[in-house]
N, C-alpha and C positions, 0 to 999 in steps of 0.2 A: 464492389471493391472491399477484400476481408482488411479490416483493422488487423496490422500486422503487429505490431509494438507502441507502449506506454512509456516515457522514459522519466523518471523523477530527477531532479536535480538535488544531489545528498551532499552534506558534510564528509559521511564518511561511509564508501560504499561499502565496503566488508562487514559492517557493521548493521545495514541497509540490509542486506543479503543475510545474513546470520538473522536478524528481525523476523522477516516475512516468513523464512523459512522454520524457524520455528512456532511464528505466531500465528501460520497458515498452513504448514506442512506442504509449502510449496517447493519443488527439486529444483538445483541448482542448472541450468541451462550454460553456464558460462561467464568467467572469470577472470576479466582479464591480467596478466601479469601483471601490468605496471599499478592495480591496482584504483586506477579510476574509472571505471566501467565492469559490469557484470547484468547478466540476464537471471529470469528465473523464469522457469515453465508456467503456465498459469492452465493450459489448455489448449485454448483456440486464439491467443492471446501472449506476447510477451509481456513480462512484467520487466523492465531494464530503470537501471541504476547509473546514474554520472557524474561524478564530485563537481561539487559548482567549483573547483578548480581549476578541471581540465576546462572548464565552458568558457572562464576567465582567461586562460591560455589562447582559446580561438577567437579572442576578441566580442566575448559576449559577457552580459551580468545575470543572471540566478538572480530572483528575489529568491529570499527563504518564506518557507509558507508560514501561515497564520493559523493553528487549529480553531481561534473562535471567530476568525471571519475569513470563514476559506473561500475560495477563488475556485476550487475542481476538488474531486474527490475521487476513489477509487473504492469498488464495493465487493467482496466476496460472498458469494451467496450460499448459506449452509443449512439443511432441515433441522438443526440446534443453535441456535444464536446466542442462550444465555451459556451454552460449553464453549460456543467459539471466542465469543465474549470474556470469558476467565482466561483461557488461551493464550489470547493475544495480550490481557494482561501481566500476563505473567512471565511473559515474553518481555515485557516492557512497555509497552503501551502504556497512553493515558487516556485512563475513561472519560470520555464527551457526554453519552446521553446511553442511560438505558435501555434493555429493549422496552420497546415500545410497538401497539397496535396499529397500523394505519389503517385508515378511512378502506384501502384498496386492498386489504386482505393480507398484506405482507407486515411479517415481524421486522424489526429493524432497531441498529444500534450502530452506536459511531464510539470510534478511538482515534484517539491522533498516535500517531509511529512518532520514532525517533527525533525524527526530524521535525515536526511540526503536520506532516501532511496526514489529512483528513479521509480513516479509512470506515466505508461503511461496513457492516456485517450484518446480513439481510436473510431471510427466506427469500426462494424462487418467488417470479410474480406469477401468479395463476390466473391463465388466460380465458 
């Protein structure tokens, strides 16, 4: 069964959207009018966006995430990680942790987005 969609719960989706997409060069998939909901292409994968207002409307609560004691993360995987890494800060990110070597061959670095949510930025793992 393919993993069809991710869906973040944001402050503020246009702003969510405008992020990634600059800070990943990810294309916009869909936008809803009213403004709390949108998609973004990722691949094989959606990346979707939901203002923890609408979720509040259907009788749910949104925590807001924590960048130093995250709960999930989401990771893009790129053959330059210190370019993706300026990227996405300059986007607006906040740097977490450097790249850094793992034990397992993959380079690897974290930013927290807009919102608090914890985004890796990785090489492929090699099999």
């Amino acid at each position: 069964m393919p993993l069809a969609y991710t869906i973040l719960y944001v402050e503020d989706v246009a702003r969510s959207l405008a992020f990634y997409r600059s800070a990943f060069g990810l294309a916009l998939k869909l936008q809803h009018e009213g403004g709390d909901y949108g998609e973004l292409d990722t691949g094989s994968t959606t990346l979707a966006f939901s203002s923890r207002r609408l979720l509040a409307q259907l009788g749910h609560q949104a925590q807001a995430p924590q960048a130093d004691a995250p709960c999930f993360e989401i990771a893009f995987t790129t053959d330059d990680v210190a370019k993706t890494l300026q990227q996405a800060l300059a986007a607006g990110a906040r740097g977490v942790q450097e790249p850094q070597q793992m034990p397992w061959g993959q380079t690897v670095a974290y930013v927290a987005d807009p919102d608090g949510f914890r985004v890796e930025i990785c090489t492929p793992i090699q099999a």
